[in-house]
DRENDREN-772872 format. One record per residue (C-alpha): residue number from 1; residue in one letter; x, y, z. Coordinates in steps of 0.5 Angstrom, whole numbers, padded with zeros to 4 digits. Example, Ala and Ser with C-alpha at 12.3 -4.5 7.8 and 13.67 -1.06 7.14 Angstrom:
BEGIN
<pt 1,'a',<0025,-0009,0016>>
<pt 2,'s',<0027,-0002,0014>>
END
This chain:
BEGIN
<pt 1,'x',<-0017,-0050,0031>>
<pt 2,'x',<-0011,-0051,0034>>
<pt 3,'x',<-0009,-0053,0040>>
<pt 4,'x',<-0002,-0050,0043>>
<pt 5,'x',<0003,-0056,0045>>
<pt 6,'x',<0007,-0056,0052>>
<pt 7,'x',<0014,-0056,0047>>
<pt 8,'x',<0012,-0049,0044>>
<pt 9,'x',<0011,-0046,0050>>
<pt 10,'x',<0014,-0038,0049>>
<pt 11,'x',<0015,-0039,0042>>
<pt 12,'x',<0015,-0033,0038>>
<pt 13,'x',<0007,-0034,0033>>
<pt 14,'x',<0010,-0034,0027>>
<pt 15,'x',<0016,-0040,0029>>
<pt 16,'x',<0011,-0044,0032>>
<pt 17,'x',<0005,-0043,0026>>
<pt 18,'x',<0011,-0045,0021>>
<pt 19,'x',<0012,-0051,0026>>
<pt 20,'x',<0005,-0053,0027>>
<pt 21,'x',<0003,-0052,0020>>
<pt 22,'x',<0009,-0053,0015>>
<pt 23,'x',<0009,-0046,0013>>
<pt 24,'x',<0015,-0041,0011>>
<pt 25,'x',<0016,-0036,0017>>
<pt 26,'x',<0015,-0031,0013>>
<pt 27,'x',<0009,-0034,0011>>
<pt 28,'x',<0006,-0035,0018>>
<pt 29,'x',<0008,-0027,0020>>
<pt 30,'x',<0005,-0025,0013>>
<pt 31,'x',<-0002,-0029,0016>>
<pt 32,'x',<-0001,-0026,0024>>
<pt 33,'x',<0000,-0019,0020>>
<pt 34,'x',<-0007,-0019,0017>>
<pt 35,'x',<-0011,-0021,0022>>
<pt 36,'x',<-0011,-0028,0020>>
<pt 37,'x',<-0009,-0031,0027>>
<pt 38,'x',<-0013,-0032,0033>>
<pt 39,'x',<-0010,-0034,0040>>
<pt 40,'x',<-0015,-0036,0045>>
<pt 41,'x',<-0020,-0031,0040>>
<pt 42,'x',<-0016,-0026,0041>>
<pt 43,'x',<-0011,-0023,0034>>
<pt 44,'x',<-0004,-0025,0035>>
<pt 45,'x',<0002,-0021,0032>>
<pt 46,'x',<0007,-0024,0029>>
<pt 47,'x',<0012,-0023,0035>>
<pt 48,'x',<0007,-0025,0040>>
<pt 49,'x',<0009,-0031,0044>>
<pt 50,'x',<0005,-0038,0045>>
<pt 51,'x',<0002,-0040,0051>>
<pt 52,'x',<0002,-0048,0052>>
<pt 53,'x',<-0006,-0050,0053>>
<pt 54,'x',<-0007,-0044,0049>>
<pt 55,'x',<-0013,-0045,0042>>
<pt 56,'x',<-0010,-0043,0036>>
<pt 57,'x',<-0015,-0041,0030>>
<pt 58,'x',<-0011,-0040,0023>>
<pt 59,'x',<-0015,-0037,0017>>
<pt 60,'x',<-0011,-0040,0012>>
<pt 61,'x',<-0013,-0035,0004>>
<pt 62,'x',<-0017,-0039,-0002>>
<pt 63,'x',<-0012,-0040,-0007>>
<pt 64,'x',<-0014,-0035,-0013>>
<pt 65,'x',<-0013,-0037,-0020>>
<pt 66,'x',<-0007,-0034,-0023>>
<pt 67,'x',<-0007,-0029,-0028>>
<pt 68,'x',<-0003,-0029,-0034>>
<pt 69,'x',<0002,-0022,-0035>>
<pt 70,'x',<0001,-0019,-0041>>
<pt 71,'x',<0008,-0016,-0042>>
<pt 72,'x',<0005,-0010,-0046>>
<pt 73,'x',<0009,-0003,-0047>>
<pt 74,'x',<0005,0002,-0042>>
<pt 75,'x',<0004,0010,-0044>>
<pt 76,'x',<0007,0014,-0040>>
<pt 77,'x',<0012,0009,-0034>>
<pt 78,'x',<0017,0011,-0034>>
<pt 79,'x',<0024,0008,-0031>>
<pt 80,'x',<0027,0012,-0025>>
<pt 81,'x',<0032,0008,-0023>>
<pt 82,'x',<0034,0001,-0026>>
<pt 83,'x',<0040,-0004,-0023>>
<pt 84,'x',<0041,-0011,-0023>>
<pt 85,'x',<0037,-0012,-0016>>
<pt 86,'x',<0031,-0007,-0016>>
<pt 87,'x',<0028,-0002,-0022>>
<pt 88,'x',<0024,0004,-0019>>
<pt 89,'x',<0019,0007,-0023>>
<pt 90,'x',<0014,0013,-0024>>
<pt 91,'x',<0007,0009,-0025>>
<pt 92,'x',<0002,0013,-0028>>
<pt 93,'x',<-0006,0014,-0027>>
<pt 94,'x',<-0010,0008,-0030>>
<pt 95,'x',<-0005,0003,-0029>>
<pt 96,'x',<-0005,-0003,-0024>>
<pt 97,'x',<0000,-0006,-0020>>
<pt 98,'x',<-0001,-0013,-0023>>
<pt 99,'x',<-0007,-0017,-0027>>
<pt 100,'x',<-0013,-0019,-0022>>
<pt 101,'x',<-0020,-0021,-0023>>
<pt 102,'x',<-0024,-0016,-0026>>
<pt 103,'x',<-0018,-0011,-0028>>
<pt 104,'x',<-0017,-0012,-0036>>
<pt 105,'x',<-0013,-0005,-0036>>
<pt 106,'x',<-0005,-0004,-0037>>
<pt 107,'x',<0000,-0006,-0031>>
<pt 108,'x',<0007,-0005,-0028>>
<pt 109,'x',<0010,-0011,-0028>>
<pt 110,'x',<0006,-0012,-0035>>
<pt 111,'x',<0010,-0005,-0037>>
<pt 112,'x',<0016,-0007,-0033>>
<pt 113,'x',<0016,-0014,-0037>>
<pt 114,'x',<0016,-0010,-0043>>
<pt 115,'x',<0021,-0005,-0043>>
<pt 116,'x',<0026,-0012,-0042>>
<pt 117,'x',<0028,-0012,-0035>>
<pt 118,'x',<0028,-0019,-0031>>
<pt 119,'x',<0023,-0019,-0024>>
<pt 120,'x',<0024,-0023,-0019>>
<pt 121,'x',<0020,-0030,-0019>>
<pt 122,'x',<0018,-0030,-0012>>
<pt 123,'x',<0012,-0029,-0010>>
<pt 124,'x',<0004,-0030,-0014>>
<pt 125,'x',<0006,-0032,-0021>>
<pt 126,'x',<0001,-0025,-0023>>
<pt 127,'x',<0005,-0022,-0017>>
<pt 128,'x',<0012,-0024,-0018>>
<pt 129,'x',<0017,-0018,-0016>>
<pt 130,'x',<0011,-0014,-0013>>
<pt 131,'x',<0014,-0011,-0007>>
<pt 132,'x',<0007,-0006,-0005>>
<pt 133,'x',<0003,-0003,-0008>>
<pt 134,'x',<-0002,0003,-0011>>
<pt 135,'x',<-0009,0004,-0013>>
<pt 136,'x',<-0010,0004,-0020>>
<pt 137,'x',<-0012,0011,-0019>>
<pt 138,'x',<-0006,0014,-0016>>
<pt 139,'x',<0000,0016,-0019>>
<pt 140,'x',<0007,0016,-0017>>
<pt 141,'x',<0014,0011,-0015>>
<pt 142,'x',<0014,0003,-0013>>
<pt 143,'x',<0020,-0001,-0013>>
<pt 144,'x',<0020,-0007,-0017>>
<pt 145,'x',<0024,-0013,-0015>>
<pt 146,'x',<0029,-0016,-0021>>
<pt 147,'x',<0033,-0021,-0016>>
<pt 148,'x',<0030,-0026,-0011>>
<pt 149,'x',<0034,-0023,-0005>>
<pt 150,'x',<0032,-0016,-0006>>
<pt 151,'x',<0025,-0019,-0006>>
<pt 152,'x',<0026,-0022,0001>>
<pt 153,'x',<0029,-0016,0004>>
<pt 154,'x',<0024,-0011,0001>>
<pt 155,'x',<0018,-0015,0003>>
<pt 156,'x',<0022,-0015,0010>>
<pt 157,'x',<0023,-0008,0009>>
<pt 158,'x',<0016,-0006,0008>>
<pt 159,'x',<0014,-0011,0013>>
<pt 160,'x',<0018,-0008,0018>>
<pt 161,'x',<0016,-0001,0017>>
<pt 162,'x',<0024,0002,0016>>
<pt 163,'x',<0021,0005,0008>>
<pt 164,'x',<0020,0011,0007>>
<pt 165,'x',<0014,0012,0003>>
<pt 166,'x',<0011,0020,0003>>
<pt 167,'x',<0006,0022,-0002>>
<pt 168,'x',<0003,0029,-0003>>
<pt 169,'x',<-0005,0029,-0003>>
<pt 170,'x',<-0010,0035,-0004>>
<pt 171,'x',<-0015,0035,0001>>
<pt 172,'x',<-0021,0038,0002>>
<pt 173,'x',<-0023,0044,0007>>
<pt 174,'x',<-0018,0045,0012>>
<pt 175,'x',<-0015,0040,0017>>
<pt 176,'x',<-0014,0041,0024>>
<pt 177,'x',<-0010,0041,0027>>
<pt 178,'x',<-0005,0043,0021>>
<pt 179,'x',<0000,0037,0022>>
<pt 180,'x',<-0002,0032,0026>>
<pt 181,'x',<-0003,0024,0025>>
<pt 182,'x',<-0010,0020,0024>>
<pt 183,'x',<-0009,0014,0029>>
<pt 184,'x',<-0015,0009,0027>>
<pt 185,'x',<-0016,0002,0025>>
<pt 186,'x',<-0018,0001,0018>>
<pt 187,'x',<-0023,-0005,0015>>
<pt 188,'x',<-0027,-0007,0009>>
<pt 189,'x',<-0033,-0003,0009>>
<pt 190,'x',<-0038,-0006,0014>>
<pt 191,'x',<-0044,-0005,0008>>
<pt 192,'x',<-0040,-0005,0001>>
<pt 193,'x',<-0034,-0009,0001>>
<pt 194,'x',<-0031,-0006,-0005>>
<pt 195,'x',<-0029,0000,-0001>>
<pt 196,'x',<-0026,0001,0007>>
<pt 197,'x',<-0027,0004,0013>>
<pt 198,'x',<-0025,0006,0020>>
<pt 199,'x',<-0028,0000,0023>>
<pt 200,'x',<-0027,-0002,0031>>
<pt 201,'x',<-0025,-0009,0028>>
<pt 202,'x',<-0020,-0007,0023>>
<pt 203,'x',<-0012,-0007,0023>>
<pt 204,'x',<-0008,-0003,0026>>
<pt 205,'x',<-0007,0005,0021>>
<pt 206,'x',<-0002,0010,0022>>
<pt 207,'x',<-0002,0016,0017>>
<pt 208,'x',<0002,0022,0019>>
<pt 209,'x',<0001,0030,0015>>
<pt 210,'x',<0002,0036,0015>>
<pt 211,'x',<0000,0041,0010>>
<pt 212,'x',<0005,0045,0006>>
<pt 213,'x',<0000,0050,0003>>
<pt 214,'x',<-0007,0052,0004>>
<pt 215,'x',<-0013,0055,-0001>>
<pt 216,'x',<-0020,0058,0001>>
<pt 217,'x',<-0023,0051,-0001>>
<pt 218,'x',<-0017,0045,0001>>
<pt 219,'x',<-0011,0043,0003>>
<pt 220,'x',<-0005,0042,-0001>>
<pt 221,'x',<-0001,0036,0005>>
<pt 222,'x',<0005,0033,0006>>
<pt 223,'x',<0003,0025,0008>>
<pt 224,'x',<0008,0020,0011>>
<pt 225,'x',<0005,0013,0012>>
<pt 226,'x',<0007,0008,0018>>
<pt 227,'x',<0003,0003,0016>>
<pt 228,'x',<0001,0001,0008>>
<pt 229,'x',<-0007,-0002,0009>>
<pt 230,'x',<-0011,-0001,0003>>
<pt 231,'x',<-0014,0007,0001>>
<pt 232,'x',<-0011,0009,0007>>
<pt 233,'x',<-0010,0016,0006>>
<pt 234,'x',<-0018,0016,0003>>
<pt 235,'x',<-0020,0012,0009>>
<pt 236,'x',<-0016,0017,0014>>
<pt 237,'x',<-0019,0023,0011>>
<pt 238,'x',<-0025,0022,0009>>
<pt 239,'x',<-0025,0020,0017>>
<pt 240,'x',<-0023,0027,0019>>
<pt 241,'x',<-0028,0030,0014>>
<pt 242,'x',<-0023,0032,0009>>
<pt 243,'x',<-0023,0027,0004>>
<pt 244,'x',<-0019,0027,-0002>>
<pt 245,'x',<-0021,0032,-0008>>
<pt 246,'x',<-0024,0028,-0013>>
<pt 247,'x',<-0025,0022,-0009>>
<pt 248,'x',<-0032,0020,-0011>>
<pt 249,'x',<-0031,0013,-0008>>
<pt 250,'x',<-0030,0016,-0001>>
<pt 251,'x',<-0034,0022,-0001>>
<pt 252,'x',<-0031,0028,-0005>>
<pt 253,'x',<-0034,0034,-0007>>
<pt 254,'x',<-0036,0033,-0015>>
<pt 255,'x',<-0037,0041,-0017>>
<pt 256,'x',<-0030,0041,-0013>>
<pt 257,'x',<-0027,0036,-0018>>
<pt 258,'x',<-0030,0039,-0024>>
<pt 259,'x',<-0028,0046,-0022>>
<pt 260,'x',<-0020,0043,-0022>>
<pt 261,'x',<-0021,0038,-0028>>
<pt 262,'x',<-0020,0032,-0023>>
<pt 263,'x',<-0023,0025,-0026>>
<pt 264,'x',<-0019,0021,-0020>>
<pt 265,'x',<-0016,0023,-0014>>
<pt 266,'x',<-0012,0028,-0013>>
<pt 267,'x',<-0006,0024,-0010>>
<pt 268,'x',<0001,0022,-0011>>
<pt 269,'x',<0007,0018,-0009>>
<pt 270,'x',<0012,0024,-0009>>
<pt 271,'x',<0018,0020,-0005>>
<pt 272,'x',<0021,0013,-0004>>
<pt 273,'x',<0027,0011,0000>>
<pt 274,'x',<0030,0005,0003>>
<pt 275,'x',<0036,0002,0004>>
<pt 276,'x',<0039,-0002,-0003>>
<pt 277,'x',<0037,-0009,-0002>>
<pt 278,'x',<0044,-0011,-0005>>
<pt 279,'x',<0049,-0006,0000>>
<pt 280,'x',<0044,-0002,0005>>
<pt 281,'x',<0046,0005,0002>>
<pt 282,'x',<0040,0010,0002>>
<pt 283,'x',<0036,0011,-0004>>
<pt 284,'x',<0031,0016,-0005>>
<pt 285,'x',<0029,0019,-0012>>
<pt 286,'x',<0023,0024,-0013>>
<pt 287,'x',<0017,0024,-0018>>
<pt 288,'x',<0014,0031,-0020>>
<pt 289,'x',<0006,0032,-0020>>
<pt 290,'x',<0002,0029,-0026>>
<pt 291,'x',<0000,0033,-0032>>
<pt 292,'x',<-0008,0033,-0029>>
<pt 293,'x',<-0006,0034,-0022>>
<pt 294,'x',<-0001,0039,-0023>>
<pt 295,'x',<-0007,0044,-0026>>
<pt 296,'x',<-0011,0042,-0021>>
<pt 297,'x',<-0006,0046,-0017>>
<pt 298,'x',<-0006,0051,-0021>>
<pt 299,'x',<-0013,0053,-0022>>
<pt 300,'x',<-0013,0053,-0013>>
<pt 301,'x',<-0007,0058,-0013>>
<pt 302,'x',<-0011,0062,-0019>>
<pt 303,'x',<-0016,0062,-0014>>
<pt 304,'x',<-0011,0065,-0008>>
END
């Protein structure tokens, strides 16, 4: 518990948390965007101001061990975009953003290492030049950082929102009404902590869709996310009661999966834009569908 001085009165959480603490600013916003900063028992934001006389309560993250990056060649990463500041690749399924406990499968930025290029030393050693992520389980296109100005300004980027991040996703049913947006704070799951649900104590999720094809069983839909919370589009989907095809974690139906050849979700990062790091012109580049996800396609367009 902190206690808010008379000469932070008005400042902004994240100036005043970095002054009170000896934290960096982007550290003291990244605590106040995960929820993690309470002012007078209420979750504060990063652009919140302070109240003189005010308590501040400040959840600070265990320090987890740092693991090793085996640089290792990845099958099927494949390079879309390289350049001295960023390398876009099209990550396949089965392969981890980074090494974390429990995960002993392949890695980007293990990939990315072996493949010759440099990252960014900035962030967590296991972590360095990871800007955003994807489920292991999901395919498709992350931005990794090389230099130690691209991973500051990704990190804002992503931060603030402006990165376009559209996705593709096959969902079951029909979703009503056919474009829309799920609005619903996500959280950890409140009896299994391995998974996530919309909670009413969770953070602040926003997920926009529209569907570009529709079959008898499901739902071929465009996703462009405002926030980036963990399983987002699983969560959002499952929620409205259309989960993703092949999602056995979030509630899918199995003879639906087996009758598409599914062994994961049927989900993919298709889009990727921002502004370049280095000189602020727009980049965009595309990942087709996967193999496994591309017949699965097929097979609901045999069916009419």
């Amino acid at each position: 518990m902190l206690p808010v001085p008379d000469g932070l009165e008005g400042m902004r959480v994240d100036a005043g948390l970095a002054r009170l603490l000896g934290l960096s600013r982007t550290a003291a916003a990244e605590l106040a965007a995960a929820g993690d900063v309470l002012l007078d028992g209420q979750p504060v934001g990063k652009s919140d101001r302070l109240v003189a006389g005010g308590v501040l309560d400040v959840t600070l993250p265990d320090a987890a061990p740092a693991q090793p990056i085996e640089q290792s060649p990845v099958d099927g990463l494949r390079v879309v975009y390289s350049d001295d500041d960023i390398v876009v690749v099209d990550k396949p399924v089965g392969v981890a953003a980074h090494p974390s406990p429990g995960w002993e499968g392949p890695t980007v930025i293990g990939g990315v290492l072996a493949m010759g290029h440099r990252v960014s030393t900035s962030g967590a050693d296991e972590r360095r030049g990871i800007v955003h992520r994807l489920d292991a389980g999901t395919s498709g296109l992350m931005v990794v950082a090389k230099s130690e100005s691209a991973y500051a300004a990704l990190k804002d980027a992503f931060r603030e929102r402006t990165v376009e991040k559209v996705y593709h996703a096959i969902a079951q049913g029909h979703p009503d009404p056919m474009r829309g947006t799920i609005d619903a704070p996500i959280g950890r799951h409140p009896r299994h902590d391995w998974k996530f649900a919309v909670t009413a104590g969770g953070k602040d999720s926003v997920t926009h869709y529209e569907v570009i094809e529709a079959f008898p069983a499901a739902s071929l839909v465009e996703v462009h996310l405002e926030t980036g919370r963990t399983h987002q589009i699983r969560v959002h989907f499952n929620a409205v009661g259309h989960p993703l095809a092949g999602d056995a974690m979030y509630s899918a139906d199995p003879r639906l999966a087996e009758r598409l050849g599914l062994t994961r979700q049927w989900l993919h990062a298709h889009r990727l834009g921002f502004a370049h790091p280095a000189d602020g012109r727009y980049v965009s580049f595309e990942s087709p569908y996967p193999a496994d996800l591309q017949h699965a396609l097929d097979v609901l367009r045999e069916d009419g």
